[in-house]
N, C-alpha and C positions, 0 to 999 in steps of 0.2 A: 130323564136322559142322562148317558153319561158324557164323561168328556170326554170321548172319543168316537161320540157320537158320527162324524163327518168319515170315520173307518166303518161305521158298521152301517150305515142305511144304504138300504136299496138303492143301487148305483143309477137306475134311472129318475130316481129322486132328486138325489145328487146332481145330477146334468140339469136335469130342472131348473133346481136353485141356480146352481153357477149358471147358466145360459139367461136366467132371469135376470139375476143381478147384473150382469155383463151391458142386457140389451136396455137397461132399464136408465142404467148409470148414462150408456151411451146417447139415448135417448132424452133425457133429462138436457142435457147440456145441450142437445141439438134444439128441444125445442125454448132455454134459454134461448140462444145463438140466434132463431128465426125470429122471436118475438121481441129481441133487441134492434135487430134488421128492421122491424117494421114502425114500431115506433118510433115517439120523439127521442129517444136514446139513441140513437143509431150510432154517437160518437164515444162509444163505450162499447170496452172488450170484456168478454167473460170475467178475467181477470180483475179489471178494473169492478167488474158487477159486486164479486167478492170480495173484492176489499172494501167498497160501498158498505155493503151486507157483515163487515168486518168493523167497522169503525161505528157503526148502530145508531140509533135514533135518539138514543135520548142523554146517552153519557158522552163525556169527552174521554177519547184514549189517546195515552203517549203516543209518540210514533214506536216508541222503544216496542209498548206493550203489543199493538197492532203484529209489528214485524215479528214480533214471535208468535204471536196464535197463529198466524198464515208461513209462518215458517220463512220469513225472505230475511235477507240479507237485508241492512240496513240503505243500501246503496241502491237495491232494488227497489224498495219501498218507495224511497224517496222520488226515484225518478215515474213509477205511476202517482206517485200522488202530486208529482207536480203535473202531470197530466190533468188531474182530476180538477186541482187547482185551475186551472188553465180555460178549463173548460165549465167552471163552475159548479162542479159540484161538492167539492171541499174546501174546508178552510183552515188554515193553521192559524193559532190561538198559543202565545205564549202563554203559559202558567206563572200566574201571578204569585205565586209562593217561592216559585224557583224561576226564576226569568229563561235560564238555560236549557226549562225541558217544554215542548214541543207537544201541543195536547190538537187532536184533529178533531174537527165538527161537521156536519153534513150542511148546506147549504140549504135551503129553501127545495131549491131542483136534483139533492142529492137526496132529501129525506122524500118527497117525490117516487124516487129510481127504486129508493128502499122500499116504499112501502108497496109499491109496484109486486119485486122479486119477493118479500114478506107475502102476500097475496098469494101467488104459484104458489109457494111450498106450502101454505096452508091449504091449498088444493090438493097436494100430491100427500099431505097426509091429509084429510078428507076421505079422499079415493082407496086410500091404501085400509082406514079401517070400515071399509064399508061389509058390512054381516058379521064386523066383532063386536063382542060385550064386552063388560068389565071383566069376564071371569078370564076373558081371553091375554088382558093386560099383560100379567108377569113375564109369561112367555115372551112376549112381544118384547116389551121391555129387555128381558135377558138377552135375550139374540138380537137385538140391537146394540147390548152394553157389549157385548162378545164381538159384536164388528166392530164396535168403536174402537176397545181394546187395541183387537188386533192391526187397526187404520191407524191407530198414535202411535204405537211400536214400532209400527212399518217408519211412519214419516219421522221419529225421531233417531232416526238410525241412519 
């Protein structure tokens, strides 16, 4: 393939994809949304899920580090994570090396949430390689690293 691929395939291809990607994306998030609704989570926003899913299971991140993978302002961060705080599922944890930085941990009922939302997306890749082989990988891989690309570009700009 070349790189200009996305100018030269068959344009109902094309619609394919983008209509795929579009309803897949949207769907994704709804049925987060629903299966937040029904659980014991219920007091937890999409956002709040991600930053959950941000902050991980097994390491402590800064606050600094968190707010930039998720792209927030520090000011934003702080006020879901005092939510999260609040509601138990996070913990702030001075770092013992430098008193003044700020390392987050998940709770007991936050690594719960996680392991919950870790679960789904281990379904939706399950689902997604079902009838590929290894030979199938690079591809997948590439056109994957080529949306990532162009999704960090997008959000760092």
């Amino acid at each position: 393939m070349t790189k200009n691929t996305a100018e030269t395939i068959n344009h109902e291809d094309f619609l394919f994809i983008n209509d795929s990607l579009v309803e897949i994306f949207d769907k994704i998030l709804r049925i987060e949304e629903r299966e937040l609704r029904k659980s014991r989570f219920k007091d937890i926003t999409i956002n709040e899920l991600h930053l959950v899913h941000a902050i991980t299971l097994h390491e402590q991140k800064t606050t600094s580090a968190v707010a930039h993978e998720l792209h927030l302002s520090k000011g934003s961060l702080t006020s879901s994570v005092n939510m999260l705080v609040k509601r138990g599922y996070v913990e702030r944890i001075r770092n013992q090396q430098d008193r003044r930085v700020i390392n987050l941990t998940l709770t007991s009922k936050g690594r719960l949430l996680y392991r919950a939302h870790d679960a789904f997306h281990r379904q939706l890749v399950k689902s997604f390689l079902i009838g590929m082989d290894e030979n199938d990988m690079p591809l997948i891989k590439r056109a994957l690293t080529n949306l990532q690309n162009f999704v960090d570009e997008a959000t760092n700009h």
